[in-house]
C-alpha positions as CSV (number, residue, x, y, z in Angstrom):
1,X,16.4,13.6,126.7
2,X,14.6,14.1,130.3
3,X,13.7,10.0,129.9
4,X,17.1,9.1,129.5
5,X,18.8,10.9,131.8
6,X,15.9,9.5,134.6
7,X,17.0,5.8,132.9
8,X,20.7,7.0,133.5
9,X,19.8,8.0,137.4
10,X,20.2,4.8,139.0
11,X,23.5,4.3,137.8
12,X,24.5,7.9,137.4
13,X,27.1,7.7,140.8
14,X,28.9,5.6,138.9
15,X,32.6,6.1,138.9
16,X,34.6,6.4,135.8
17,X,38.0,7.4,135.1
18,X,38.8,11.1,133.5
19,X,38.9,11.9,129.9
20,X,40.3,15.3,129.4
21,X,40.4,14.6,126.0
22,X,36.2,14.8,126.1
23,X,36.5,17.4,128.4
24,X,38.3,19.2,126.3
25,X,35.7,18.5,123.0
26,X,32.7,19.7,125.4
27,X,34.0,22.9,126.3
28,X,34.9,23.9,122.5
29,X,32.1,22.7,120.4
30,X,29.2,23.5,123.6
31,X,30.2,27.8,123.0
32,X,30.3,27.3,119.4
33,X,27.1,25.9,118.9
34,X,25.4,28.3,121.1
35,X,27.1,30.9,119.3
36,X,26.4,29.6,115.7
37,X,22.7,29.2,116.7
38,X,22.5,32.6,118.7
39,X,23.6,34.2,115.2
40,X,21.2,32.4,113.0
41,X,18.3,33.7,115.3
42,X,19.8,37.2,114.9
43,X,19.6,36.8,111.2
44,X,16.1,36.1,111.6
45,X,15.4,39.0,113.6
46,X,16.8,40.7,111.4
47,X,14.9,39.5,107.9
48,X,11.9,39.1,110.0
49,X,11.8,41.4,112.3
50,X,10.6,39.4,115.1
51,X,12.0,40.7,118.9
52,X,10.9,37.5,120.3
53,X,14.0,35.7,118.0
54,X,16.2,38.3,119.0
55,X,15.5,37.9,122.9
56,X,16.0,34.2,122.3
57,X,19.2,34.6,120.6
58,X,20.1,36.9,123.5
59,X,20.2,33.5,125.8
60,X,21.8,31.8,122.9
61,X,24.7,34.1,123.3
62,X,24.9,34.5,127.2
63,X,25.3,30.5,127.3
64,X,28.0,30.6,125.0
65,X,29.8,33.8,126.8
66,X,29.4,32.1,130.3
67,X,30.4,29.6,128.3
68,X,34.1,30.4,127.6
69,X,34.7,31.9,131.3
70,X,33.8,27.9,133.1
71,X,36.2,26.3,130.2
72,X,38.8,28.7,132.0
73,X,38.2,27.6,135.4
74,X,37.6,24.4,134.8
75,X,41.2,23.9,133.2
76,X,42.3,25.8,136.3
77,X,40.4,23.6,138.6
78,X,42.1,20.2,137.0
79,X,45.2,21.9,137.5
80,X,44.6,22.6,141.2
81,X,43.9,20.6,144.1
82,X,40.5,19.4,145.4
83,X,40.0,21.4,147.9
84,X,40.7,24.7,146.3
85,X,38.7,27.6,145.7
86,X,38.1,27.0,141.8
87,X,37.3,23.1,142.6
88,X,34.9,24.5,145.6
89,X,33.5,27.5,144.3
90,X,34.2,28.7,141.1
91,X,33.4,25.9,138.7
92,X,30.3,24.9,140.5
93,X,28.7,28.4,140.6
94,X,29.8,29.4,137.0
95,X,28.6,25.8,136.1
96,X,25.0,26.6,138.1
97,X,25.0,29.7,135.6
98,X,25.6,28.3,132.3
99,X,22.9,25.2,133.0
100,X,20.1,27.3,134.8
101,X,21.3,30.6,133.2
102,X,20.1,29.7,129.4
103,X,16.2,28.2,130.8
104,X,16.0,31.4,132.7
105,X,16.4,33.9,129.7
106,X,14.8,31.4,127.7
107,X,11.8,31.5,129.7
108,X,11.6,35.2,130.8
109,X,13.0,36.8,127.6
110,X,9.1,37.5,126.3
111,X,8.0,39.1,129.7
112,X,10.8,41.2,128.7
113,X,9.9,42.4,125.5
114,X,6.0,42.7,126.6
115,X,6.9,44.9,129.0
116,X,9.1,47.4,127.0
117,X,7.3,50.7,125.7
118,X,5.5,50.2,122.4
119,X,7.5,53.1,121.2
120,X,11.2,51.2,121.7
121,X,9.6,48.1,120.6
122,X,8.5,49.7,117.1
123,X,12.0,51.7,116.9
124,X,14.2,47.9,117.9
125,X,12.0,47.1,114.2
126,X,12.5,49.8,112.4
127,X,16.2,49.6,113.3
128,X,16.8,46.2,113.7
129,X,20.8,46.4,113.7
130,X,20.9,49.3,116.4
131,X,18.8,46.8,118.0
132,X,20.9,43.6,117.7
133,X,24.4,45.6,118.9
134,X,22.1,47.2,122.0
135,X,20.8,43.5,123.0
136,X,24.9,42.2,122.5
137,X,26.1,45.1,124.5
138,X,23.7,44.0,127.6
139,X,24.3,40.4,127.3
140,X,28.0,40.5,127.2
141,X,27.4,43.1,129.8
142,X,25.3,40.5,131.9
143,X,27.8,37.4,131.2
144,X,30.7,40.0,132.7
145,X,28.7,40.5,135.6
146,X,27.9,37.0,136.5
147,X,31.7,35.9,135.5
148,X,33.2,38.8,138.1
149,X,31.3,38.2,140.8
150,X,31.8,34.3,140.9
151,X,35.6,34.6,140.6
152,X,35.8,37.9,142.6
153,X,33.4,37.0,145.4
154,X,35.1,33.5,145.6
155,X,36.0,33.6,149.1
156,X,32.6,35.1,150.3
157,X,30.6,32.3,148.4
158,X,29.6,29.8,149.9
159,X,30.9,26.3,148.7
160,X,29.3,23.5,146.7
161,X,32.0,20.9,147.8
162,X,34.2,20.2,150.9
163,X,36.9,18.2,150.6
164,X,35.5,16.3,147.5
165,X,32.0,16.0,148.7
166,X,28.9,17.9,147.8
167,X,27.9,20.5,150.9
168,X,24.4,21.1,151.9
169,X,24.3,24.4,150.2
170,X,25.3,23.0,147.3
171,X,22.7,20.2,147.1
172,X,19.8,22.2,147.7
173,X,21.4,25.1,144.8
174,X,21.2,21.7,142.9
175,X,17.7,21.7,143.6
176,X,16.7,25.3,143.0
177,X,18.5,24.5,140.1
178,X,16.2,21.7,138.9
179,X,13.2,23.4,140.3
180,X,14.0,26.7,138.2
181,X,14.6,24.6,135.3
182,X,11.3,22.8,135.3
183,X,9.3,25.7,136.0
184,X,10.8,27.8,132.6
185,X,10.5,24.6,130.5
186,X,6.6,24.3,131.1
187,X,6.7,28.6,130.7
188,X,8.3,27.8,127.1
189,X,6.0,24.9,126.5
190,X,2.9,26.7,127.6
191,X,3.6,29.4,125.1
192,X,5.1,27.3,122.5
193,X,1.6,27.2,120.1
194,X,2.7,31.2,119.8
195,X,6.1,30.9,118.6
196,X,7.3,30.3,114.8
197,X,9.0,27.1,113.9
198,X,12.3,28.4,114.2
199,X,11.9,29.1,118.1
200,X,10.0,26.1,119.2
201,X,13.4,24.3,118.9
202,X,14.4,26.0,122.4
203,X,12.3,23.5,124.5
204,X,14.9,21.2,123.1
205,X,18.0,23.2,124.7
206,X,15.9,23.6,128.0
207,X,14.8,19.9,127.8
208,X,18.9,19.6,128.0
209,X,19.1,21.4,131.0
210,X,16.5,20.0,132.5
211,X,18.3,16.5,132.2
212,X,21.4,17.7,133.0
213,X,19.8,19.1,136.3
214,X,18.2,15.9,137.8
215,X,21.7,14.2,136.3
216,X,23.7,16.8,139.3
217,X,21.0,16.0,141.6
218,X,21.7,12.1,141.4
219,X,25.6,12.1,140.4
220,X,27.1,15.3,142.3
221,X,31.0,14.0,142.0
222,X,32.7,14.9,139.5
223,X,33.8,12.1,136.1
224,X,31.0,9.7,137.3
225,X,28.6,8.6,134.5
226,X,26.3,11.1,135.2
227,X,28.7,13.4,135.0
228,X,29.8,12.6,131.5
229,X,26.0,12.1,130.6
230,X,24.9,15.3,131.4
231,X,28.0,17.1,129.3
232,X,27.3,14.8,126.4
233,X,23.1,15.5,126.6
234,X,24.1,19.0,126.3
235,X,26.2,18.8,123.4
236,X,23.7,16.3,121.5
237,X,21.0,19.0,122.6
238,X,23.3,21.9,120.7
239,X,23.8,20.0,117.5
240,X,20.4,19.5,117.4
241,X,19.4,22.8,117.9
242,X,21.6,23.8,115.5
243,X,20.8,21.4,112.6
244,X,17.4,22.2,112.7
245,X,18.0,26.3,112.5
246,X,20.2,25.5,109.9
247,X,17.1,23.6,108.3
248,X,14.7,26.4,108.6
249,X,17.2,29.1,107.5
250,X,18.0,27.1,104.4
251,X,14.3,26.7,103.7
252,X,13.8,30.3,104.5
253,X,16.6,31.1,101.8
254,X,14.7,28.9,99.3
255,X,11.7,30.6,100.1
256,X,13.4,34.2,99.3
257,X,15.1,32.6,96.6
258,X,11.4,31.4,95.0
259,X,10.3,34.9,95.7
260,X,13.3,36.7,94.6
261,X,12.6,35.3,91.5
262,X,8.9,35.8,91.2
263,X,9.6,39.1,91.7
264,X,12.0,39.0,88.9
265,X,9.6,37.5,86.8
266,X,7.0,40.3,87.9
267,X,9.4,43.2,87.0
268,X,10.1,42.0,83.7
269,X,6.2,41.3,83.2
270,X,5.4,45.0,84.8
271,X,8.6,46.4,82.0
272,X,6.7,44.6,79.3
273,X,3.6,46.1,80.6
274,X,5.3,49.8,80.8
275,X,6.8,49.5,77.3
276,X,3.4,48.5,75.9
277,X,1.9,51.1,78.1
278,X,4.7,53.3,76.7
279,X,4.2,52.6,73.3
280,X,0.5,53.2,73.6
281,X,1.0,56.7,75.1
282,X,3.1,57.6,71.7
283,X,0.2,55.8,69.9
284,X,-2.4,58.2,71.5
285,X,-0.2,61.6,71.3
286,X,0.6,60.2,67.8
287,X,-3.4,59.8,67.6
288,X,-3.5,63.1,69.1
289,X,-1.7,65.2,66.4
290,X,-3.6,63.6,63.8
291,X,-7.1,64.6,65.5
292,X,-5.6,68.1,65.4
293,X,-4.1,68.1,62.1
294,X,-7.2,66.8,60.7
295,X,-9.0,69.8,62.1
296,X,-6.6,72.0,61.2
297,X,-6.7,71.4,57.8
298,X,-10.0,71.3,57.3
299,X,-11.0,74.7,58.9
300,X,-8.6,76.4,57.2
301,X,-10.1,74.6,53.8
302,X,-13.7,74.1,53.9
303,X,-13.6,78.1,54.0
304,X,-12.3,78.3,50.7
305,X,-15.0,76.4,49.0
306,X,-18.2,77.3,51.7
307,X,-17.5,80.9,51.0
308,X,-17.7,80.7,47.5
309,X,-20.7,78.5,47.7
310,X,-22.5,81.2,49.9
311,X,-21.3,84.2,47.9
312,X,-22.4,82.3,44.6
313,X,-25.9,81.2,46.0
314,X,-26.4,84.6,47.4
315,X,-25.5,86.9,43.8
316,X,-28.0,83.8,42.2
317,X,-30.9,84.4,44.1
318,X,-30.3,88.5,44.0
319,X,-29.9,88.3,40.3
320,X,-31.9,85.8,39.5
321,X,-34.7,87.4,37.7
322,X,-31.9,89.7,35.7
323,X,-29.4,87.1,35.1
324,X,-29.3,85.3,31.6
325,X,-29.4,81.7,31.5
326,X,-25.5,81.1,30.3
327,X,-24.9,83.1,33.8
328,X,-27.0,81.1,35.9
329,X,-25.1,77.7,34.2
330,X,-21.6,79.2,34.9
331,X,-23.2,80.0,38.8
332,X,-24.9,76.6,39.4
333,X,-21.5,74.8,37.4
334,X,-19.5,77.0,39.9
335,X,-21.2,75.9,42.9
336,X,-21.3,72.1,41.8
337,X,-17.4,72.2,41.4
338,X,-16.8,73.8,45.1
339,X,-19.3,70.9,46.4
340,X,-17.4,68.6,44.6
341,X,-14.5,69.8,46.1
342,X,-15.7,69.4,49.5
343,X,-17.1,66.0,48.4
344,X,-13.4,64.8,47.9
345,X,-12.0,66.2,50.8
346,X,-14.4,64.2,52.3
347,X,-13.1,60.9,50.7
348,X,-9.3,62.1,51.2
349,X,-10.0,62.2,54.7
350,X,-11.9,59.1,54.8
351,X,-9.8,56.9,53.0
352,X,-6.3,58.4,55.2
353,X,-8.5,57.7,58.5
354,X,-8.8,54.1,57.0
355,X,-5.2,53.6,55.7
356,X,-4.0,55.3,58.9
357,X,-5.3,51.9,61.0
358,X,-3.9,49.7,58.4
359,X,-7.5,48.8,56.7
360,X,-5.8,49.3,53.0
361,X,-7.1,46.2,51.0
362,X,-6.0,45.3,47.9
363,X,-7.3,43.6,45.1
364,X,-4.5,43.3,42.8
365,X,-4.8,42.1,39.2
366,X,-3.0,42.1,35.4
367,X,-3.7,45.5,34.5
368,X,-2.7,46.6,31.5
369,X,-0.7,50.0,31.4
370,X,-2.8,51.3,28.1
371,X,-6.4,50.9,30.4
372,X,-4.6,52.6,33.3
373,X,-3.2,55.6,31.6
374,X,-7.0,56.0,29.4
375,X,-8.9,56.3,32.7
376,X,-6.8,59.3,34.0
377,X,-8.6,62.0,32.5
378,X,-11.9,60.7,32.9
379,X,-12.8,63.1,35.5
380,X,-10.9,66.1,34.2
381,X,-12.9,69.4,32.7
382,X,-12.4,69.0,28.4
383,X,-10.1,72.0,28.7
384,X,-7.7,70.0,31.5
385,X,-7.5,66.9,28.7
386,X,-6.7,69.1,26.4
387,X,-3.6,70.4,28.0
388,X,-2.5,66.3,28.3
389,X,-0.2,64.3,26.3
390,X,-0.1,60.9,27.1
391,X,2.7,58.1,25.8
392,X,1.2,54.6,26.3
393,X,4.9,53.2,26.5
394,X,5.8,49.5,25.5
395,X,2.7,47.3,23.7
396,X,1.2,44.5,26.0
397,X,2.9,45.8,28.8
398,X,1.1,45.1,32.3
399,X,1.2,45.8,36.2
400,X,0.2,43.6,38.9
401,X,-1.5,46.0,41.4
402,X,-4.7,47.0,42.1
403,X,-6.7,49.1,39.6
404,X,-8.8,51.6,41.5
405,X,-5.3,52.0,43.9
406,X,-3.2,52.7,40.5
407,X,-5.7,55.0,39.6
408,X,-6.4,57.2,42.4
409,X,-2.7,57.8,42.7
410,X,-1.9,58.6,38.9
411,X,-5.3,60.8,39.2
412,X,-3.9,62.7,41.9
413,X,-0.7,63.0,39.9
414,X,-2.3,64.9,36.9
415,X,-4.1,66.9,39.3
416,X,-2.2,68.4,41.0
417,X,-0.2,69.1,37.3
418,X,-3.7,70.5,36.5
419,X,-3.7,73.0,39.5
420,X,-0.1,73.8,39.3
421,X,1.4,74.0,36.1
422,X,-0.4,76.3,33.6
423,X,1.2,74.3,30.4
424,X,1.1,71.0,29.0
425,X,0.4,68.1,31.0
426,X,2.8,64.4,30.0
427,X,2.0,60.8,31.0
428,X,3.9,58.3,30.0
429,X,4.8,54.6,30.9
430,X,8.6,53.2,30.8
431,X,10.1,49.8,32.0
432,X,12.7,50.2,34.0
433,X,16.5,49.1,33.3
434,X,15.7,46.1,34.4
435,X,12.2,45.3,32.7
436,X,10.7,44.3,36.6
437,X,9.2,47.3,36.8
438,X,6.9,49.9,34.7
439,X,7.4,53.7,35.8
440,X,4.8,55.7,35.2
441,X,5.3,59.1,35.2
442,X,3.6,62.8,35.0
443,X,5.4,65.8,33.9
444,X,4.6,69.5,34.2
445,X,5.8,72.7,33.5
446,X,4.9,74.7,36.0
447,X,7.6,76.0,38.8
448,X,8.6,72.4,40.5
449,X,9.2,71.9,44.2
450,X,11.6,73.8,46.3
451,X,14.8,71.7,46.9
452,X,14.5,72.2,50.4
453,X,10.7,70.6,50.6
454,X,11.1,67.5,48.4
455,X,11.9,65.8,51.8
456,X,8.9,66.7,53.4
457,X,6.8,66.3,50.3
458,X,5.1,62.7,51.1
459,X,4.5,63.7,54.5
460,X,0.8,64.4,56.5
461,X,-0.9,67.6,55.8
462,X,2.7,69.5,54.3
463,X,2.1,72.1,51.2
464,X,4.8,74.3,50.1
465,X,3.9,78.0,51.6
466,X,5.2,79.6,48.7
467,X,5.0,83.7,48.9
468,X,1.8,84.9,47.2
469,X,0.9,81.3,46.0
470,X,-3.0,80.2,46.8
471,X,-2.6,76.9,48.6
472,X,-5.1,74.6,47.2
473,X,-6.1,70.8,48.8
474,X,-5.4,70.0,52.2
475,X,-2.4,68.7,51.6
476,X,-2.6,64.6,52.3
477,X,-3.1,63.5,48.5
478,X,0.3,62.6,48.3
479,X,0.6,61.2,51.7
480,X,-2.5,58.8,50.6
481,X,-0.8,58.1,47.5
482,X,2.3,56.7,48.8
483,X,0.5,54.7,51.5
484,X,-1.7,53.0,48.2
485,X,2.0,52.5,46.4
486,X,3.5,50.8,49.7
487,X,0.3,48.3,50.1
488,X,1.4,47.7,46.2
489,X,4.8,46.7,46.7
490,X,5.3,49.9,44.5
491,X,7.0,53.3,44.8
492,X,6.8,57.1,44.7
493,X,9.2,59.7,43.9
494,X,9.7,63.0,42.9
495,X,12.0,64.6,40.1
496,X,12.8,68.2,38.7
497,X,12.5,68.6,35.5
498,X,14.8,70.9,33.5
499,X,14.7,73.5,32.8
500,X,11.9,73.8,35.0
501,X,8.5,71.8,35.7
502,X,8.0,68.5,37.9
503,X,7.5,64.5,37.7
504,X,5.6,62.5,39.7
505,X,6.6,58.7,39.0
506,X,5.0,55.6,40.3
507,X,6.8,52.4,40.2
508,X,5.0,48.7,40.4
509,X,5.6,45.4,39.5
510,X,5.8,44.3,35.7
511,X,3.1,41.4,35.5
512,X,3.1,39.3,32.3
513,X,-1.4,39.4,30.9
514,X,-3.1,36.4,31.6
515,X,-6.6,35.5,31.6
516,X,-7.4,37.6,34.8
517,X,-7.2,41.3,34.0
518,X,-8.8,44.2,35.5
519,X,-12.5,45.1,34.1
520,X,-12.7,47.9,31.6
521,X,-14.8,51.2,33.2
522,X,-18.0,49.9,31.6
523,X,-17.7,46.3,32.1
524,X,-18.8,45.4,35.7
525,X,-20.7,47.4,38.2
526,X,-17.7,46.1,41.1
527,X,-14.8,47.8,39.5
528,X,-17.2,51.0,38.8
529,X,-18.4,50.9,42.3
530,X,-14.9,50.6,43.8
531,X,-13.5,53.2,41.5
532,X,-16.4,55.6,42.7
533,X,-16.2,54.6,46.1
534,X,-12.1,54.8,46.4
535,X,-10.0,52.4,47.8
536,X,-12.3,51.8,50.3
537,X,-15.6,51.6,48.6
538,X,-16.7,54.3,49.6
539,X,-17.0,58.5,48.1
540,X,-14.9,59.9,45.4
541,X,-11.7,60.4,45.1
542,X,-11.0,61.6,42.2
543,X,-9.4,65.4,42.3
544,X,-6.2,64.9,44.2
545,X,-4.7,67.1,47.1
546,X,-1.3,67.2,47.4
């Protein structure tokens, strides 16, 4: 811009005719796009909290203020004669402060800020719109100023034309003018490596000026191509000015938009993250509770059995020169059946730890319901079997399951029949109505289950705390059992039996016998060792627990 206007300069005294039209176009679309680009650096003030932006807008908006004041006289001044006091004095001065007004602020507006107090400087970014309507209150109240002395002083100010021609006061304001102008454009170019992008677009505005200055130096009159040149530099400068802010405020809007969404993306991953977290947390307390429902149950059980155990070890060793030998059998068979009861607990426990994480393997297999139901009693005392009356149910009839699984939970069926029920003990197997399924089932006759437990009845560690009843197991047999009948695809229920007594029934899946079927107790080490070891291969789990 400054190289065209010096190309212009020879030819700027030019004379050309009036175009009030252009006139006209200048004085509406110069204020606008000061005041368009004076709001765009207040909007990034205000996202970025930079003072230096809001001190430049400041200059944005007196140019566009003074701005509106010159159109008036102006108009007035083609209206009037050329010698009066808006052709002389008014537009020339209010002209002098829209061109040198805008490098000045430009320039200065940083000297400014530096030398407020680092307390109002940290409260104009804290509250950044306080700050904006204080900095507009001063400016308009600066652009006031300016405008009321120029029109009010008018008569004490000294001209810038006589009778059409420039006066010497007026040509050396012209060059003040162009002196002051050069001087704040190498002040904004000096310190332009410090500013963002969005403010180094000023040395184009002042570059403006700057032309527009040497342009009234070598074209004073008035509608001379100069004259028009300098308007027009202006205006190109504005649009400019304005096109690139627009630019960078777009591409700051992408930019938030990019990280708007990133952020998006980052709450949903931190939800996920809580909700997993979450879910964790009602793992552990779930964890938790188990840990001290395990111990729970067994202090309150291994007391049962430890105290007999010490009570029957300490009458065997005093009497154990007076005791007969039938005696000391009944003492050492009473001490191996309390051991063996703490041996199962054991088992129980280990095998619900296991199936609690889901480590329930199955192994299932054609096993035929007459080899299930004959292994039941295998570890029950001779006078239990004799107090049980099985039913084999349909001949040939099979289950697909897993044999030590099937036979850990009919085990803990009978007994708990055994502990609970002082008559007669049935088993029997039954195809269902639909001939899918085989139900086997164990009866008592003992008192049955109180209507309001049978809810709770498959649940952890839950015994019915009948009044004066000894509680007996540690009450997660049937818990285990209905996790062994899920793994399965099988099921567990309870039924009352009338006029009084109990049934335990487990469903599974009818299979028809093939070639694979399960191994009889004494015809493979693997099945024995699984069936000693329980479903996991490991202790005994024979006495059940409910």
């Amino acid at each position: 811009m400054i190289a065209a206007s010096l190309a212009v300069v020879p030819i700027a005294d030019l004379r050309l005719a009036a175009h009030p039209d252009l006139i006209v176009a200048f004085l509406v679309l110069m204020p606008t796009a000061e005041l368009l680009t004076g709001h765009l650096l207040v909007q990034q003030f205000l996202a970025t909290g930079r003072l230096s932006a809001l001190g430049l807008s400041m200059a944005y908006l007196f140019s566009s203020m003074v701005m509106v004041p010159y159109a008036i006289v102006f108009t007035l001044m083609q209206r009037s004669r050329a010698d009066s006091t808006f052709s002389e004095v008014c537009a020339p001065w209010m002209a002098l402060a829209v061109i040198g007004g805008f490098p000045v602020l430009a320039a200065t507006h940083r000297w400014v800020l530096a030398a407020l107090p680092a307390r109002l400087s940290r409260l104009a970014q804290t509250r950044r719109r306080a700050a904006v309507a204080t900095a507009v209150a001063a400016v308009l109240t600066l652009a006031v100023t300016v405008t009321a002395t120029i029109v009010g002083a008018a008569d004490r100010l000294p001209p810038f034309y006589q009778s059409g021609s420039p006066t010497a006061f007026g040509r050396m304001m012209v060059s003040v003018l162009l002196l002051t102008t050069t001087v704040s454009l190498l002040a904004v170019v000096r310190s332009l490596r410090h500013r963002p992008p969005v403010e180094r677009w000023v040395v184009v505005a002042i570059s403006a000026s700057l032309a527009t200055a040497i342009l009234f130096v070598a074209a004073p009159h008035r509608y001379t191509l100069g004259f028009y040149t300098a308007r027009v530099t202006l205006l190109v400068s504005s649009g400019v000015v304005l096109t690139a802010l627009l630019a960078e405020t777009a591409s700051l809007y992408r930019r938030l938009s990019a990280a708007h969404q990133n952020l998006d993306q980052a709450h949903r991953d931190l939800s996920q993250r809580a909700e997993h977290l979450a879910a964790a947390n009602v793992e552990l307390e779930a964890a938790g509770a188990w840990k001290s429902d395990v111990l729970a149950a067994l202090s309150h059980e291994i007391n049962q059995p430890l105290a007999v155990i010490s009570a029957c070890s300490e009458e065997l060793k005093h009497d154990w020169d007076t005791a007969t030998d039938d005696e000391r059998r009944a003492s050492v068979e009473a001490l191996g059946r309390r051991v063996n009861e703490l041996l199962d607990m054991a088992a129980h426990l280990l095998s619900l730890c296991r199936a609690e994480r889901g480590q329930i393997h199955t192994q299932p297999v054609v096993l035929p319901v007459e080899q299930a139901l004959s292994r039941v009693t295998e570890n029950l005392t001779s006078q239990a079997r004799g107090r049980v009356v099985t039913s084999y149910g349909p001949p040939g009839a099979a289950v697909w399951a897993d044999p030590v699984h099937t036979h850990q939970v009919l085990t803990n069926f009978v007994t708990n029949a055994v502990k609970y029920s002082p008559g007669s003990i049935h088993i029997s197997a039954a195809l269902d109505d639909t001939g899918g399924k085989v139900l086997f089932a164990v009866s008592d006759e003992g008192n049955g289950v109180p209507p309001a437990f049978v809810a709770h009845l498959f649940d952890r560690f839950t015994q019915d705390e009948q009044a004066g009843a000894l509680r007996k197991g540690a009450g997660f047999g049937l818990y285990l059992s209905k996790l062994l009948a899920d793994v399965n695809q099988g099921r567990l229920w309870y039924e009352d039996v009338v006029p009084h007594g109990s049934r335990f029934v487990l469903c599974l899946p009818r299979a028809q016998r093939g070639p694979e079927t399960a191994a009889s107790p004494n015809s493979g080490d693997e099945s024995a060792d699984r069936t000693a070891g329980g479903p996991f291969g490991r202790g005994s789990v024979s006495s059940g627990s409910a």
